[in-house]
TIMI-2910 file (N, C-alpha, C, CB; in pm, 1 decimal, decimal comma, always signed):
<rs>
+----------+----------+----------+----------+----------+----------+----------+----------+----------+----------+----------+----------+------+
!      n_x !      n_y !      n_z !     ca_x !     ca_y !     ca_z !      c_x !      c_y !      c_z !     cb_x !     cb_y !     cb_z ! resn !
+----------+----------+----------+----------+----------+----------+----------+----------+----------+----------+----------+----------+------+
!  -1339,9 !   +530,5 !   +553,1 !  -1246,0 !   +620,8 !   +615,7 !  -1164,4 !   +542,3 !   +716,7 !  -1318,6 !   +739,9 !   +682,5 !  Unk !
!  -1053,7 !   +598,2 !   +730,5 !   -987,1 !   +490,2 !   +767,1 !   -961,0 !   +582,6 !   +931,9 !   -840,0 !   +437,2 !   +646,4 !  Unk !
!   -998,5 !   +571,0 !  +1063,7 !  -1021,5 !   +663,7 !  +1158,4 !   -895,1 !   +674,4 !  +1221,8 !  -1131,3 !   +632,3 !  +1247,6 !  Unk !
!   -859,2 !   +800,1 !  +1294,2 !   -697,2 !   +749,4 !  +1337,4 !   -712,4 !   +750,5 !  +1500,6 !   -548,5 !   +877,7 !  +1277,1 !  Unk !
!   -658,1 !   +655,3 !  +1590,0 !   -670,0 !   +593,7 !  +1669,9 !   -684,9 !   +690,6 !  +1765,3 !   -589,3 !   +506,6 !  +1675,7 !  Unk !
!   -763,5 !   +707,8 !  +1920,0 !   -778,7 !   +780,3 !  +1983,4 !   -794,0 !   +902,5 !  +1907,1 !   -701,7 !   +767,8 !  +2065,2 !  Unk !
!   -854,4 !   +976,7 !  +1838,9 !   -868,9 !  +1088,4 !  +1743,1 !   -910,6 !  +1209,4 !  +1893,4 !  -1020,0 !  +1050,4 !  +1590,5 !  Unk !
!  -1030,8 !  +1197,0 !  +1946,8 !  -1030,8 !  +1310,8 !  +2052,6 !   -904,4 !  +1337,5 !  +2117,5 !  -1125,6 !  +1282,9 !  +2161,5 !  Unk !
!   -805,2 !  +1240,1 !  +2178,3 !   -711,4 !  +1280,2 !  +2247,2 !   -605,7 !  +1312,5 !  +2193,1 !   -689,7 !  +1213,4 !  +2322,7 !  Unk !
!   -570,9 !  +1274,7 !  +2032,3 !   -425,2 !  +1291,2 !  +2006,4 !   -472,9 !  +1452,9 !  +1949,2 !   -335,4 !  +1157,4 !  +1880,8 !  Unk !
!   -598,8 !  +1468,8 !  +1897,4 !   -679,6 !  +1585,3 !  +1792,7 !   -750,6 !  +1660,6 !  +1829,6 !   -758,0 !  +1550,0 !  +1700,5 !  Unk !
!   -714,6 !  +1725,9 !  +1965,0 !   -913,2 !  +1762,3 !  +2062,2 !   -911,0 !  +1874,9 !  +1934,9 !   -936,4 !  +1868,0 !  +2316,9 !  Unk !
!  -1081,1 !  +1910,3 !  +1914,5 !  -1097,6 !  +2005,1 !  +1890,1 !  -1097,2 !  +2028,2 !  +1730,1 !  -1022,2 !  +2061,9 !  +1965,3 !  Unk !
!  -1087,1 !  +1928,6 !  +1638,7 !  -1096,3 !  +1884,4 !  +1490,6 !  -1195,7 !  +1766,9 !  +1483,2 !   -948,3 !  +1837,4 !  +1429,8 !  Unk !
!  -1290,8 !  +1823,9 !  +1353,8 !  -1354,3 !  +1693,1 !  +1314,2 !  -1266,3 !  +1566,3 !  +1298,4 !  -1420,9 !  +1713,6 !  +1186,2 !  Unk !
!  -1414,9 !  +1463,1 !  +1261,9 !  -1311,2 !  +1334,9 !  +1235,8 !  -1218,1 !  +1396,6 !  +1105,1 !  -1409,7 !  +1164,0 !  +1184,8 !  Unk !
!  -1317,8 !  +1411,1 !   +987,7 !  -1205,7 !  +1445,5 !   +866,2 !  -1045,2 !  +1513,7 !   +918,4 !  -1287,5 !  +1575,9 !   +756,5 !  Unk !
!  -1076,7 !  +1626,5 !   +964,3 !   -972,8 !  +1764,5 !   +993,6 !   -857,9 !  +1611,4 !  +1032,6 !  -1033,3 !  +1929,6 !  +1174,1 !  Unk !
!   -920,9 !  +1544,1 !  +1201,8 !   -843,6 !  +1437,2 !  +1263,6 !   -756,9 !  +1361,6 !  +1146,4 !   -946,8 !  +1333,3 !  +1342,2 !  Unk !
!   -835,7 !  +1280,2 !  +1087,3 !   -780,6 !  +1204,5 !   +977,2 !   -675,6 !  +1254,5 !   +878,1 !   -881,8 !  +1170,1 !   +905,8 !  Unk !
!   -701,6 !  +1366,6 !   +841,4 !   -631,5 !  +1431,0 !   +744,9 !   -463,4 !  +1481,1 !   +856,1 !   -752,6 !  +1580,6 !   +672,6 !  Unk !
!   -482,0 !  +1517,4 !   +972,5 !   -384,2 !  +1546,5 !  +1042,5 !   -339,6 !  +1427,1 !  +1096,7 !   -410,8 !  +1640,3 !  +1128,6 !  Unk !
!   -344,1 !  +1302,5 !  +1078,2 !   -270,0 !  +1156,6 !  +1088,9 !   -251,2 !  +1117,2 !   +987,0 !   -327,2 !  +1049,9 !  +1151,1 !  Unk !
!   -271,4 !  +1147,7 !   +838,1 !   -213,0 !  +1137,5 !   +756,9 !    -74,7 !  +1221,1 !   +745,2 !   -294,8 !  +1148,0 !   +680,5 !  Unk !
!    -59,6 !  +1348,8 !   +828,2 !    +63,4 !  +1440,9 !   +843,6 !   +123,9 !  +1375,9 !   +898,4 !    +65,3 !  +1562,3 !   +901,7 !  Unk !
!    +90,4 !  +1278,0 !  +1006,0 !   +177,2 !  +1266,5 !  +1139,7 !   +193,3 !  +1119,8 !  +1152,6 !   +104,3 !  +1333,1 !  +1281,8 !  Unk !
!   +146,7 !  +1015,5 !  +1014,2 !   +164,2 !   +911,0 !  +1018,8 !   +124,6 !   +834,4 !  +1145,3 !   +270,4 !   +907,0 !   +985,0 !  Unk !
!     -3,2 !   +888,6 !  +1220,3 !    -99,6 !   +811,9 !  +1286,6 !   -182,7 !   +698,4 !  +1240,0 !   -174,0 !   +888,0 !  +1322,9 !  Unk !
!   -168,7 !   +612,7 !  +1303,8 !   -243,7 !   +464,4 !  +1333,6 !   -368,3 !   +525,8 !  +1366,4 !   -179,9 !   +354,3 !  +1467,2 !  Unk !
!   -466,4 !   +382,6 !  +1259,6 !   -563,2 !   +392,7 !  +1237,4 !   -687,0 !   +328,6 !  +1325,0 !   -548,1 !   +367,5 !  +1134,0 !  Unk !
!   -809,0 !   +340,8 !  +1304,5 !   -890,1 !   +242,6 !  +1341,7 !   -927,1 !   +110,1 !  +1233,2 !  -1007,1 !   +317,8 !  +1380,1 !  Unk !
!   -938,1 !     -7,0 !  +1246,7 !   -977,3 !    -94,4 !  +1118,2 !  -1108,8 !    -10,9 !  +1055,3 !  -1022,9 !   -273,5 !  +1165,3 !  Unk !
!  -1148,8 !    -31,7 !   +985,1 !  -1265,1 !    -45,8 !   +864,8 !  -1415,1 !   -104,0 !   +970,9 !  -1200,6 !   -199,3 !   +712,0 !  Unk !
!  -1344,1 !   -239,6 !  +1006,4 !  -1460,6 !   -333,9 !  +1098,3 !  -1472,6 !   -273,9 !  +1246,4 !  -1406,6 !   -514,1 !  +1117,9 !  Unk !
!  -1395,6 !   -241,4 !  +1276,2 !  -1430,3 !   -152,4 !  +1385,3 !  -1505,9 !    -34,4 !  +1417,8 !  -1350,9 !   -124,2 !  +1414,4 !  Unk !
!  -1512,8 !    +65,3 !  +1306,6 !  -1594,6 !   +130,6 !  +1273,6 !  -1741,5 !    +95,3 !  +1248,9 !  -1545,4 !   +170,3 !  +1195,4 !  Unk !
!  -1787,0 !    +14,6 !  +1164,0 !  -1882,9 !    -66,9 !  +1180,9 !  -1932,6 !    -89,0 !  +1267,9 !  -1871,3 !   -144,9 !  +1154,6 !  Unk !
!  -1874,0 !   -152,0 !  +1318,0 !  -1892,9 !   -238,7 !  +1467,9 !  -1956,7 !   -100,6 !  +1573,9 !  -1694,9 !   -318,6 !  +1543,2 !  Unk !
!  -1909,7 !     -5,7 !  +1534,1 !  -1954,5 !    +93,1 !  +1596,3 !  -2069,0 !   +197,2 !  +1618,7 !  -1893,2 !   +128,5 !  +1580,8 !  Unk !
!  -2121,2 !   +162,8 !  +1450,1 !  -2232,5 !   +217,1 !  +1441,8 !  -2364,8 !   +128,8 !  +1480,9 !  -2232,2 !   +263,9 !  +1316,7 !  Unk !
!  -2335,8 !     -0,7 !  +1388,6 !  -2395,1 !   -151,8 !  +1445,7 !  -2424,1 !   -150,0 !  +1611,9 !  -2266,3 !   -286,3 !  +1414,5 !  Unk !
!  -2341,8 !    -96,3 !  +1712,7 !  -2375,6 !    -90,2 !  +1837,3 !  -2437,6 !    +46,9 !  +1881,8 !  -2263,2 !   -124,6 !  +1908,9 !  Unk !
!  -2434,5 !   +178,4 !  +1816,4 !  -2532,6 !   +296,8 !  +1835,8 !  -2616,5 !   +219,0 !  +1758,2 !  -2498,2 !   +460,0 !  +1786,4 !  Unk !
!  -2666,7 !   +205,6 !  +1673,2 !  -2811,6 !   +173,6 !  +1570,2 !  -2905,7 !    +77,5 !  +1724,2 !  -2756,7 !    +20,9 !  +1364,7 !  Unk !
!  -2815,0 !    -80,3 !  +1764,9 !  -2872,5 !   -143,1 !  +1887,2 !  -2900,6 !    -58,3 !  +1990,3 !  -2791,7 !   -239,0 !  +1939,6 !  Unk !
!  -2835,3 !    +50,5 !  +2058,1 !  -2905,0 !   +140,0 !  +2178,8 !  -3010,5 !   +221,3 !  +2130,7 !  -2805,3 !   +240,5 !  +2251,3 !  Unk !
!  -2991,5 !   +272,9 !  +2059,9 !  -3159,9 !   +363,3 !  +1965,5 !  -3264,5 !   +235,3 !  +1944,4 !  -3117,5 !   +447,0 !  +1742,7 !  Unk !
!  -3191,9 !   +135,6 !  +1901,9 !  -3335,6 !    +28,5 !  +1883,4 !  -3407,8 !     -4,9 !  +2009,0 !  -3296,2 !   -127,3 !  +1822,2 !  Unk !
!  -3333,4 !    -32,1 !  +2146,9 !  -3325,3 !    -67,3 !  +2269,1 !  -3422,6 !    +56,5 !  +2319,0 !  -3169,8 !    -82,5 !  +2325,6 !  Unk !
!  -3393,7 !   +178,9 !  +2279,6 !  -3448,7 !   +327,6 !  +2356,8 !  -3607,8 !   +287,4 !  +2293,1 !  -3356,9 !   +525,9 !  +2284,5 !  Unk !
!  -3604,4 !   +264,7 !  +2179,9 !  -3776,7 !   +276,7 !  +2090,2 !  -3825,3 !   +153,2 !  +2165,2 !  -3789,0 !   +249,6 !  +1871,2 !  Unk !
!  -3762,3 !    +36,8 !  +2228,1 !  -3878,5 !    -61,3 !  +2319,1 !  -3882,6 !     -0,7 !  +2400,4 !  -3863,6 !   -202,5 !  +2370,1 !  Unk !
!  -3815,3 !    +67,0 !  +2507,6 !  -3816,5 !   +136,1 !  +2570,9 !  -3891,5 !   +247,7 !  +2561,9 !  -3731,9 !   +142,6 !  +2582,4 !  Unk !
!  -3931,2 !   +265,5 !  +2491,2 !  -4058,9 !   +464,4 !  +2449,5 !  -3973,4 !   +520,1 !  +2535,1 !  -4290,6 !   +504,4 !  +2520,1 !  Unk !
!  -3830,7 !   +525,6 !  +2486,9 !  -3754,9 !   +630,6 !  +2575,8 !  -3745,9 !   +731,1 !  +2445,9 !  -3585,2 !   +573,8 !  +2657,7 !  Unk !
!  -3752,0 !   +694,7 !  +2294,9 !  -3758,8 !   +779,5 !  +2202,4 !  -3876,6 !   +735,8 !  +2141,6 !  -3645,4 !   +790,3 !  +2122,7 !  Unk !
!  -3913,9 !   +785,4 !  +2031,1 !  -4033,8 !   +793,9 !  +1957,0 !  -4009,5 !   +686,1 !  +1837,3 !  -4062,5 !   +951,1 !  +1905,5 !  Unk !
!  -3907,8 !   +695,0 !  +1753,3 !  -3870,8 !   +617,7 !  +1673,6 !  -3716,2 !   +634,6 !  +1639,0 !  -3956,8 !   +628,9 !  +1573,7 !  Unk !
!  -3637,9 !   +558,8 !  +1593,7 !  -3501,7 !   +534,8 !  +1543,3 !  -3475,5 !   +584,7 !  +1481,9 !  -3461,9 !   +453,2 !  +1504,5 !  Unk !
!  -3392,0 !   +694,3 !  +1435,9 !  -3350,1 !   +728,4 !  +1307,4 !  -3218,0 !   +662,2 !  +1259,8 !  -3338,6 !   +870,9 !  +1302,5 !  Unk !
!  -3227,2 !   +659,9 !  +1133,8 !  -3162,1 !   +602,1 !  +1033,5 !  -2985,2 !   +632,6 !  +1058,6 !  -3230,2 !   +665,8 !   +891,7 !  Unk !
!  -2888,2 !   +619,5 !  +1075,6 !  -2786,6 !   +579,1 !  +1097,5 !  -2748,5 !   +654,9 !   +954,8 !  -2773,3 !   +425,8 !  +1133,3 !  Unk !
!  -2706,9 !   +780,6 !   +909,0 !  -2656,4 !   +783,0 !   +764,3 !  -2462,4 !   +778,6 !   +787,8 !  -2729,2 !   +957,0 !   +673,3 !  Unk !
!  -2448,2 !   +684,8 !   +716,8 !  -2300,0 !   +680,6 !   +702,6 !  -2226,1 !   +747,4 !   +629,1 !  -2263,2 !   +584,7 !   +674,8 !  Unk !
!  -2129,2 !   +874,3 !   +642,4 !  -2079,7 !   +962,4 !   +573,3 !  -1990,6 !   +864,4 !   +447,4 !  -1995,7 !  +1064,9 !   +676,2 !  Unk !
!  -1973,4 !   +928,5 !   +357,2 !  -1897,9 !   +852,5 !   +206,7 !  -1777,1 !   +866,0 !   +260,7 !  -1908,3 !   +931,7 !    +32,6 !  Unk !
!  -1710,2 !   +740,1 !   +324,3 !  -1620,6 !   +769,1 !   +410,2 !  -1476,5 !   +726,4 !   +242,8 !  -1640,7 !   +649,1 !   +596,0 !  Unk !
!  -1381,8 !   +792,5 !   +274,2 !  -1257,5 !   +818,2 !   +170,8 !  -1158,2 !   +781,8 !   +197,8 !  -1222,8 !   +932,0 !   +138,6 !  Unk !
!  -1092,2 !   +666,3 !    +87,9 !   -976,9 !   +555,9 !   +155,0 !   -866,3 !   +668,3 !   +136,7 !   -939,1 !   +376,9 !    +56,4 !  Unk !
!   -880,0 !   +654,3 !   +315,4 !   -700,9 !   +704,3 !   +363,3 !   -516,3 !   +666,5 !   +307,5 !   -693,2 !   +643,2 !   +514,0 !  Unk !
!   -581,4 !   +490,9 !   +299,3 !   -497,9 !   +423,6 !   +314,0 !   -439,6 !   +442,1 !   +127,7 !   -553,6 !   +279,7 !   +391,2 !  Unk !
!   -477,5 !   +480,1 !     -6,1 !   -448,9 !   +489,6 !    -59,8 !   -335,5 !   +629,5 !    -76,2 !   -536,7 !   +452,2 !    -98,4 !  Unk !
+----------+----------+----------+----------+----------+----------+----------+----------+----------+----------+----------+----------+------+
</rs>
């Protein structure tokens, strides 16, 4: 999925999809691909960080929605 940039502020109040789909109207700029990543890659590290921590019990799994090329 291709995310469109600042999505809470240009979109309050729409999912990401709804967001996305309404920067495809409005010819909004995106987030990269790797950035996204990069994003979950750094929530997955604070949940790992919380379980040394016994601030949680265990990690759950990170499921990544079947994200759908925008850009086509």
């Amino acid at each position: 999925m291709c995310v469109p940039k600042f999505a809470t502020r240009r979109y309050p109040g729409l999912t990401l999809l709804e967001a996305a789909d309404r920067a495809d109207e409005d010819g909004g700029e995106r987030i990269a691909p790797t950035t996204v990543n990069t994003y979950f890659q750094n929530l997955a590290a604070v949940f790992n960080w919380a379980v040394g921590e016994e601030l949680v019990d265990r990690n759950l799994p990170i499921i990544r929605p079947a994200f759908r090329d925008l850009t086509a």
